[in-house]
C-alpha positions as CSV (number, residue, x, y, z in Angstrom):
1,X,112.3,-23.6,-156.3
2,X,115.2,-23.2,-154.1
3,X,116.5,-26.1,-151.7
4,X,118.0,-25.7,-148.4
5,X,121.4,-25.9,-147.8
6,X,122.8,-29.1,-146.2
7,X,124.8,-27.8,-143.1
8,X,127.7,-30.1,-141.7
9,X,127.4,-32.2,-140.3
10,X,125.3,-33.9,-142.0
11,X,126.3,-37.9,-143.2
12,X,125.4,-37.2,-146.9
13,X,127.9,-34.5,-147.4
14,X,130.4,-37.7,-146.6
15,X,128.9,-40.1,-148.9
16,X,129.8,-41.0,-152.6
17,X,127.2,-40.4,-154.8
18,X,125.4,-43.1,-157.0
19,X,125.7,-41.7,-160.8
20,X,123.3,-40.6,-163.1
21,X,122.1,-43.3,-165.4
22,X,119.2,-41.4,-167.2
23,X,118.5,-37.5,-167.6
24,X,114.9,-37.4,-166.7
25,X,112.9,-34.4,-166.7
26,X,112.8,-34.3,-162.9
27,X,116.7,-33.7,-163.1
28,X,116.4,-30.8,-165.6
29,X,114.4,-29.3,-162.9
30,X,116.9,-29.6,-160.0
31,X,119.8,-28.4,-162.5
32,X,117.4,-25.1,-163.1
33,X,116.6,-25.4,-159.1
34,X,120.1,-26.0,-157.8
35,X,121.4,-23.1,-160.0
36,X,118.5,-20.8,-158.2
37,X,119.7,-21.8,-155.1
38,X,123.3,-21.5,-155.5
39,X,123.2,-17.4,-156.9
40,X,120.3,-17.3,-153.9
41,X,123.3,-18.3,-151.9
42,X,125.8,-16.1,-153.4
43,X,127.9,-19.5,-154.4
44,X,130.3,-20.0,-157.2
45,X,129.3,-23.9,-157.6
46,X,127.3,-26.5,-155.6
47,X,126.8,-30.0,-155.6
48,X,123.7,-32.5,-155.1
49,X,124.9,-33.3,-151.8
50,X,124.5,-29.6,-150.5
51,X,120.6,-29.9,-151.3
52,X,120.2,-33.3,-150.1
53,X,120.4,-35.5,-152.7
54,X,123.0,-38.4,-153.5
55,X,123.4,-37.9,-157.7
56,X,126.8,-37.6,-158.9
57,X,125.3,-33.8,-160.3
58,X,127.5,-30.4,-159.5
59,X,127.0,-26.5,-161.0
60,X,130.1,-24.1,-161.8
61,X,129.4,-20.3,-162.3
62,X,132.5,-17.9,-161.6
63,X,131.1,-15.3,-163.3
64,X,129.1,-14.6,-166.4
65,X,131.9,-14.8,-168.6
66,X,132.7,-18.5,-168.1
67,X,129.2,-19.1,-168.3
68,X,126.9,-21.7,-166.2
69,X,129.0,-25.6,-166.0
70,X,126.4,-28.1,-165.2
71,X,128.4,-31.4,-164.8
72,X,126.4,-34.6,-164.7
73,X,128.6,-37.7,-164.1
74,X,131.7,-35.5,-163.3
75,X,135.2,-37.3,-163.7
76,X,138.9,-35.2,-163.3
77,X,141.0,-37.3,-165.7
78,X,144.0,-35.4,-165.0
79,X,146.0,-32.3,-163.3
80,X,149.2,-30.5,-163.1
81,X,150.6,-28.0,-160.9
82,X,149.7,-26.7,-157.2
83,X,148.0,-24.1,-156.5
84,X,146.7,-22.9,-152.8
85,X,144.4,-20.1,-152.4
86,X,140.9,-19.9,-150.0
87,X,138.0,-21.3,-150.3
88,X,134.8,-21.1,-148.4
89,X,132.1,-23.7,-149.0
90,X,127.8,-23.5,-148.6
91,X,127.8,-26.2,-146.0
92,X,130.2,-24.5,-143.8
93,X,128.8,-21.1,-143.1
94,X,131.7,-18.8,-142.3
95,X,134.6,-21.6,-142.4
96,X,137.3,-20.4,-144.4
97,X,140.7,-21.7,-145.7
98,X,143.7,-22.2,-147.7
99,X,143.6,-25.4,-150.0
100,X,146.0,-27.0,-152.2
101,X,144.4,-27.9,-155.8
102,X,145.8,-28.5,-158.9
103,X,146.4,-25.7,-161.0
104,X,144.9,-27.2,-164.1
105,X,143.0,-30.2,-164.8
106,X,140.8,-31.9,-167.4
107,X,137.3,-33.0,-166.1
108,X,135.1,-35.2,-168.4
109,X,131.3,-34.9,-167.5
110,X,127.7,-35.0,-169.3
111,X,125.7,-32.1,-169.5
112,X,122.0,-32.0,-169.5
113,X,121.0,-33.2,-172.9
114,X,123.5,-36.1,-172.4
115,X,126.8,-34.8,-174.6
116,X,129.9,-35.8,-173.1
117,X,132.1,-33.1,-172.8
118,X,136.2,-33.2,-171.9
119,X,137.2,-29.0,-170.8
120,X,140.5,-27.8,-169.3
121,X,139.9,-25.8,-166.5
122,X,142.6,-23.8,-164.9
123,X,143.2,-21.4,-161.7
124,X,140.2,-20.6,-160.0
125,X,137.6,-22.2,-162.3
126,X,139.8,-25.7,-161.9
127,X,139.7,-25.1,-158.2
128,X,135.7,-24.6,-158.2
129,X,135.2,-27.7,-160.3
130,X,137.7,-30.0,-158.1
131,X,135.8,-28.7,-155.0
132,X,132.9,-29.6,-156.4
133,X,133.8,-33.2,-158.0
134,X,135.5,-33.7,-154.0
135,X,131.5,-33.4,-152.6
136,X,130.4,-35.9,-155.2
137,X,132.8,-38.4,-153.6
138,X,132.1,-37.6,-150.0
139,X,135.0,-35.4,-149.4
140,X,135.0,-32.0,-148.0
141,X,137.7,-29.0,-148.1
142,X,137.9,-28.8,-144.2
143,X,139.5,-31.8,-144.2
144,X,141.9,-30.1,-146.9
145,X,142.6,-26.5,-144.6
146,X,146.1,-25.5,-144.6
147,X,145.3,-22.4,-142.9
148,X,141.9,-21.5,-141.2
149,X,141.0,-18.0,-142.0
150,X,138.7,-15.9,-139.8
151,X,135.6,-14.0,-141.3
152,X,136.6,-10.8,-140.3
153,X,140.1,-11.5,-141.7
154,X,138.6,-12.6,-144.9
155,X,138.5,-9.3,-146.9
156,X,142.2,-8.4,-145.3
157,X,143.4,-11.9,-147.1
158,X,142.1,-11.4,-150.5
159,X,142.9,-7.8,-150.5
160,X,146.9,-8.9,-149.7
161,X,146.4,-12.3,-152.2
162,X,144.5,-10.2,-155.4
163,X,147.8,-10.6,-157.4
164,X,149.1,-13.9,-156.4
């Protein structure tokens, strides 16, 4: 099943989320659901927020390579460096931006059969999970925007950024 998106504004994209204290069956089915929704979407990661509901639950997919990241109980424990790049974000149709991020961090999080995991993530894929974690505590990357980037000037800036 596929969720709608929650648009902005909306006063649960600002909220911190209550964490998960028991992997039910019901939230195996919104991990399998949010990760329909999010490729039905064409996202790289989403958050329980962004379908309504206040779990402390997010999804990472790149690309195939890295594989599916579903994070229940998400914490980053650390990060180094500084990064800025663009990001765009489900809940803000057509809002881009540059962000500063760390370039690498370590994020600690469950995953669906309750393991406790602890990955380094860097560039891009430690940019999608901080993004991510930030919607679980009610914080959003417009509030982050360096510099606003136009949809139509959206291909032109990745084009010109590929290599940085």
């Amino acid at each position: 099943m596929r969720y709608p998106i929650v648009i902005h504004p909306n006063e649960i994209l600002e909220k911190k989320t209550v964490e998960v204290t028991e992997i039910t069956d019901e939230l195996v089915k919104m991990l399998d659901d949010m990760r329909e929704t999010m490729i039905a979407h064409d996202g790289i990661g989403i958050a329980a927020p962004q379908i309504g509901k206040n779990l402390r639950v997010a999804l990472v997919e790149i690309d195939e390579e890295s594989g599916l990241f579903e994070m229940i109980n998400p914490e980053i424990i650390s990060g180094k460096g500084s990064d800025i790049d663009v990001e765009g974000c489900l809940s803000f149709p057509n809002i881009y931006g540059t962000v500063e991020r760390y370039k690498e961090i370590v994020v600690r999080y469950f995953d669906r059969e309750g393991e406790e995991y602890e990955v380094t993530a860097t560039e891009y894929f430690a940019r999608a999970i901080q993004h991510e974690v930030e919607h679980l505590d009610g914080k959003l990357f417009i509030d982050k925007i360096i510099d606003r980037i136009s949809p139509e000037d959206l291909d032109n800036y990745m084009e010109e950024h590929q290599n940085d």
